[in-house]
N, C-alpha and C positions, 0 to 999 in steps of 0.2 A: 423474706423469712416468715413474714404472717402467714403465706399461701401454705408454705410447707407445714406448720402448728396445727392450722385450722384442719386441713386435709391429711389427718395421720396413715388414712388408707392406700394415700396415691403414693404410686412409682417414684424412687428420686430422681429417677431418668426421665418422666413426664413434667419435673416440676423446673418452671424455669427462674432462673437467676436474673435476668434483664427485666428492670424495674418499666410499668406503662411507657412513661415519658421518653424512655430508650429507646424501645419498640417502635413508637412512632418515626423515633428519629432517625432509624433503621431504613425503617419502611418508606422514609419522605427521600431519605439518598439514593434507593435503590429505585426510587419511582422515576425512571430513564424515559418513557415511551415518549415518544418523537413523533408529529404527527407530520410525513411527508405530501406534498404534491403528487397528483395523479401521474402527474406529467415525468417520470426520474430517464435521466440518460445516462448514457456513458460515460465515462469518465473524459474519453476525448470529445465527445460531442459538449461537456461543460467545460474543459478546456479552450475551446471554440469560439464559444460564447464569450467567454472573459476575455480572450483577443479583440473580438467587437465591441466589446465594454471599453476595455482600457486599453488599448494596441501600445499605446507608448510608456505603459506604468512596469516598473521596474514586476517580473514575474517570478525571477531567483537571482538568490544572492547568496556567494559560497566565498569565504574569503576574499580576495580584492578582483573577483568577476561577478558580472551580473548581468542578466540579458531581459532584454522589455519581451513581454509578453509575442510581441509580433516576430522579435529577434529568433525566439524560442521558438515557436513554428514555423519557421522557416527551417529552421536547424532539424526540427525533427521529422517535419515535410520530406525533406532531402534523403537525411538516412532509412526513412520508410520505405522511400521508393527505390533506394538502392538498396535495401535489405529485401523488400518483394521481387526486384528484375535480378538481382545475382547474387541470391547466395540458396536459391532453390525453395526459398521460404512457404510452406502452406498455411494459410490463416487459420486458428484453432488450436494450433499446438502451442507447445511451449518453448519457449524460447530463452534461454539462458544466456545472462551479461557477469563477464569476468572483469571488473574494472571498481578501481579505490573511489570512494566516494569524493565525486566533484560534478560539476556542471555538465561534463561529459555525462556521466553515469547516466544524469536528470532525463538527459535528451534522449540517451540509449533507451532507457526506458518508453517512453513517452512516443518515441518511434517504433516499439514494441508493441504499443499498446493499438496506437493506430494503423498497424499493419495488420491487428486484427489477431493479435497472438495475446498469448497468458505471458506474466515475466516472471523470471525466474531470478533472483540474482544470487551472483556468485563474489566469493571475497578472495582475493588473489593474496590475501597472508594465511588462508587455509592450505594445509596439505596436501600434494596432487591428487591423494588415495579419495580423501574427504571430497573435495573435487569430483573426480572420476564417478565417486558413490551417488553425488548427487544429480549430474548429468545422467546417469543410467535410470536413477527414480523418479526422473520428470521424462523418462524415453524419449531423450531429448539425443538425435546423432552427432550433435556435434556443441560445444560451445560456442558463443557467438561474442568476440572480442570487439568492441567498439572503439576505433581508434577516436584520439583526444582531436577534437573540431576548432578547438581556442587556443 
């Protein structure tokens, strides 16, 4: 309120209400920047890694399943390569998974990812139309249903 008395010339829209100590305190939350390694990979190439770290430490856990890290690539090792040899897959595109969130899903993904594809995911309590809409604006041809591995 001083600033506004002392400055009777200025804008009330140039004057602000947040007192110094605010400001900083603003400014000290908003100050995010993250300094990374030169070195940044993929999301599956850090997946990778963490199997060589901890092969037998629990990696998800979804309700009363759970698979170790090593379990996990294995599982999604498998549907990678059967998503590359038969279902026509080209690397680069996107790839859409219709399936309710579970350990499935995890690995659908995560076999997406390493096949070299973008994921796209899809909720199977959405409407066919919502469905259909969303497949057409990832020019995705087909949805790709993951059946359940557990």
């Amino acid at each position: 309120m001083r600033n506004l008395t002392n400055e009777t010339c200025q804008s009330i829209h140039k004057s602000s209400i947040i007192l110094p100590n605010e400001k900083l305190l603003v400014e000290s939350v908003n100050n995010t920047q993250t300094l990374f390694s030169s070195s940044t990979h993929c999301i599956q190439h850090e997946f990778i890694q963490q199997v060589n770290k901890q092969s037998q430490k629990i990696a998800i856990e979804l309700d009363e399943q759970s698979l170790t890290y090593n379990e996990l690539l294995y599982y999604a090792q498998c549907l990678s390569l059967e998503f590359l040899t038969n279902s026509n897959y080209i690397p680069g595109n996107v790839a859409c998974q219709c399936i309710d969130r579970s350990i499935s899903m995890f690995i659908g993904m995560l076999s997406i990812i390493m096949a070299g594809g973008s994921y796209c995911s899809l909720s199977p309590r959405d409407h066919e139309h919502r469905l259909q809409s969303l497949i057409e604006q990832t020019q995705n041809r087909r949805e790709r249903n993951i059946r359940r591995w557990l």
